[in-house]
Residue frames relative to the residue before (quaternion, step in Angstrom):
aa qw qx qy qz dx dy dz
X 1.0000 0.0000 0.0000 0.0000 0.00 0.00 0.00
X 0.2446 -0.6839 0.6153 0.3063 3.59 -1.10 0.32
X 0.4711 -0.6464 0.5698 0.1888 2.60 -1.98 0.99
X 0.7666 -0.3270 0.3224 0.4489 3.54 -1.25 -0.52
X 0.5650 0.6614 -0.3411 0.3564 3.27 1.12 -1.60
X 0.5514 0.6702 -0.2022 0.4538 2.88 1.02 -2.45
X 0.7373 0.2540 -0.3292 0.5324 3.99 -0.32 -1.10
X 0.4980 0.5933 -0.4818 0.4097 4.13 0.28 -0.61
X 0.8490 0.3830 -0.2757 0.2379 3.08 0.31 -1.64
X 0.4404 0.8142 -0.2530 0.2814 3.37 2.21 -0.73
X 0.7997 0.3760 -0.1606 0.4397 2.89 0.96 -1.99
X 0.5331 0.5755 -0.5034 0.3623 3.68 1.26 -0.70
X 0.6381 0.6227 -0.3213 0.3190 3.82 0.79 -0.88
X 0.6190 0.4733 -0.2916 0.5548 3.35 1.36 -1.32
X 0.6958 0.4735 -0.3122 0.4406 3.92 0.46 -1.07
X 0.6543 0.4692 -0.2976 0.5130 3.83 1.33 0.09
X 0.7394 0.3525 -0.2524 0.5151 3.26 1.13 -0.60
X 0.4239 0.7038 -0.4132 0.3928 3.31 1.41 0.60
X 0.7998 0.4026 0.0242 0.4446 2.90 1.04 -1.65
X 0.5396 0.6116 -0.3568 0.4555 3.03 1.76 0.70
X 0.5066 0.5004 -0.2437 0.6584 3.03 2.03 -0.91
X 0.5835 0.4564 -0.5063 0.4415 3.81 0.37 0.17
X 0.5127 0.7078 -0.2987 0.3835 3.27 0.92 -1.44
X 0.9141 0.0779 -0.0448 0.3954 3.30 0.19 -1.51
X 0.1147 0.6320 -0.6043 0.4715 3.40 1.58 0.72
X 0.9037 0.3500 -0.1555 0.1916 3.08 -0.10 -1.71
X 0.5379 0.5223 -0.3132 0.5830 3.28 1.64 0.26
X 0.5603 0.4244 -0.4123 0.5796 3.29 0.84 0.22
X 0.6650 0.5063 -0.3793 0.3970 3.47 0.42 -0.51
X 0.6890 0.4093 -0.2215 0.5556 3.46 0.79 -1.11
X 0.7884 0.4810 -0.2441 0.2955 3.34 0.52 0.06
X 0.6578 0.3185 -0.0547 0.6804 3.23 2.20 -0.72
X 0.8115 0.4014 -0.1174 0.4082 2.86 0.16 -1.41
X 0.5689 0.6880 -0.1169 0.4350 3.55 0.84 -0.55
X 0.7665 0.3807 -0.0224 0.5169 2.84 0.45 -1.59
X 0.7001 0.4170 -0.3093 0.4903 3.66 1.06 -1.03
X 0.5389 0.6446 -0.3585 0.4069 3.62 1.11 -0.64
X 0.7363 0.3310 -0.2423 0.5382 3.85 0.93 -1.04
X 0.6510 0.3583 -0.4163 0.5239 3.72 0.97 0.14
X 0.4601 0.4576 -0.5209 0.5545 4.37 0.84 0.66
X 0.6818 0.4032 -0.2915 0.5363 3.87 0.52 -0.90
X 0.5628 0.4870 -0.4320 0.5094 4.19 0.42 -0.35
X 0.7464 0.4663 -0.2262 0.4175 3.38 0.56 -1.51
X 0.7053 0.4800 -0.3079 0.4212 3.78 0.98 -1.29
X 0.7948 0.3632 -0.2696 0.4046 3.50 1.43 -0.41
X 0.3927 0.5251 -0.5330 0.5348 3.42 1.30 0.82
X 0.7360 0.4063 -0.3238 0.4341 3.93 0.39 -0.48
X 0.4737 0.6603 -0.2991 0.5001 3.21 1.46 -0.09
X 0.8155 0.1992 -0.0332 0.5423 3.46 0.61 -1.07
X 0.3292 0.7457 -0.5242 0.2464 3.61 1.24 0.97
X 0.1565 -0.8179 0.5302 0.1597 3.42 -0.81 0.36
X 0.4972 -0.4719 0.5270 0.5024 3.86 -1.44 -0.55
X 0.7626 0.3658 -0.3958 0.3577 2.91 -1.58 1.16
X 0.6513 0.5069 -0.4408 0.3529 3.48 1.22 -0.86
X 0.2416 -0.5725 0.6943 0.3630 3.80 -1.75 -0.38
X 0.3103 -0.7426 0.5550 -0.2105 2.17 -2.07 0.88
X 0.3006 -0.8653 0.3843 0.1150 3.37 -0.25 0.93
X 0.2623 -0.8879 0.3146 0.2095 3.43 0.34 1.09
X 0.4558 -0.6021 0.3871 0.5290 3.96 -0.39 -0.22
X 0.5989 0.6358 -0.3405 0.3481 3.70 0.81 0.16
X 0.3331 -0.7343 0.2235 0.5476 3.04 2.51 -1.19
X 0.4090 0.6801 -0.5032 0.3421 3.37 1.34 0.13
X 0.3153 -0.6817 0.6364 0.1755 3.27 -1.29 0.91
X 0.2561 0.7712 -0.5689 0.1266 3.87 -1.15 0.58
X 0.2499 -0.8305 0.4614 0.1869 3.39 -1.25 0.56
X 0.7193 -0.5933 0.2933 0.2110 3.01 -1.23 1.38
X 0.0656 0.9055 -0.4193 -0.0024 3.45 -0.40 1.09
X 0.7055 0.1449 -0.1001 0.6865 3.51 1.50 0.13
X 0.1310 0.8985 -0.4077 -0.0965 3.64 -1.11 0.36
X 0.3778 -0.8338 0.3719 0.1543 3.22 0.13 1.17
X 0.6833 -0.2999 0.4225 0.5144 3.58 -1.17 -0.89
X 0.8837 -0.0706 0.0299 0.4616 3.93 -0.31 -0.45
X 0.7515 0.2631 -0.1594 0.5836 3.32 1.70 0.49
X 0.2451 -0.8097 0.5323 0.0322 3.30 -0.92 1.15
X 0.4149 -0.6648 0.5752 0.2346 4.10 -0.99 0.39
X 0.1452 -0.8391 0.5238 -0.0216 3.63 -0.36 1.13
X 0.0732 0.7579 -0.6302 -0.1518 3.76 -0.29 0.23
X 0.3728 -0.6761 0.6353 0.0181 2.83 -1.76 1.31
X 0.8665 -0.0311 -0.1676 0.4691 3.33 -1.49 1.24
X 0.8197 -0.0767 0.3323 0.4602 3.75 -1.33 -1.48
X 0.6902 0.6235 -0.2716 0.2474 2.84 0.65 -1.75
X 0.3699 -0.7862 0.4496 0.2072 4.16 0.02 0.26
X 0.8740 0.0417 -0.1605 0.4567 3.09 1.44 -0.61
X 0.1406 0.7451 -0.4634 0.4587 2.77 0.49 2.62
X 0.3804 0.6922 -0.5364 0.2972 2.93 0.62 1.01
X 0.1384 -0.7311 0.6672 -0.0345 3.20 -1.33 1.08
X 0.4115 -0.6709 0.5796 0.2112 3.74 -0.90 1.22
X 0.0284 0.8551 -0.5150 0.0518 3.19 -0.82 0.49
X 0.3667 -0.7792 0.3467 0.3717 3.60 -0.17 0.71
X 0.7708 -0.4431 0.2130 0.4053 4.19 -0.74 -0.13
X 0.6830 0.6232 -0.0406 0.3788 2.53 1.29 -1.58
X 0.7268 0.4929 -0.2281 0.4204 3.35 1.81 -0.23
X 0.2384 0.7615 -0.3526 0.4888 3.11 2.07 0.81
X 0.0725 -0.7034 0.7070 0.0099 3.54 -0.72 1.22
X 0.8280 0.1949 0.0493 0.5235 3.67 0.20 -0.84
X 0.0131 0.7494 -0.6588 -0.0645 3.47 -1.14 0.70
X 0.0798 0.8340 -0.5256 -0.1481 3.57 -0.97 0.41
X 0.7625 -0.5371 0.3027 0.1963 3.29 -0.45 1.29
X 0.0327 -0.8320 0.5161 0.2007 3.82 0.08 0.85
X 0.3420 0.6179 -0.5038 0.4975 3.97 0.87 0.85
X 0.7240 0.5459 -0.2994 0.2970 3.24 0.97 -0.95
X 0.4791 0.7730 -0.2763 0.3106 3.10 1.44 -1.01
């Protein structure tokens, strides 16, 4: 038969092995989850504040400067050439550099 102790000795175990799964929830969080969340919000607020004229560093590596921008898609021109332009959707921005900066 179990005693009391015995049930005591249950719940202290469950109420420990709770707070281990919290534990490392919470290391996972700070460690993934977190971290990717404040680099989507860096990224959502460079494409936010894009403008005409800046360049830009695509995720493919092509460098080009912004020359129209729509709603989920922007007009890049590429090198000298004038008639290089390639639509391109936002989301393929890796890098933006500011044409003030210049």
């Amino acid at each position: 038969m179990f005693t009391l102790a015995a049930q005591g000795q249950g719940g202290m175990s469950l109420v420990f092995l709770f707070v281990v799964y919290a534990v490392i929830f919470g290391g996972f969080w700070f460690v993934f989850i977190r971290p990717q969340k404040k680099e989507q919000k860096r990224v959502q607020a460079m494409i936010a504040e894009m403008e005409v004229g800046d360049t830009v560093l695509t995720t493919s590596g092509f460098y080009g400067v912004i020359i129209d921008i729509q709603e989920n898609d922007i007009i890049v021109e590429f090198g000298n050439n004038k008639n290089c332009r390639i639509p391109m959707q936002k989301a393929a921005v890796a890098q933006i550099e500011k044409a003030s900066a210049e």
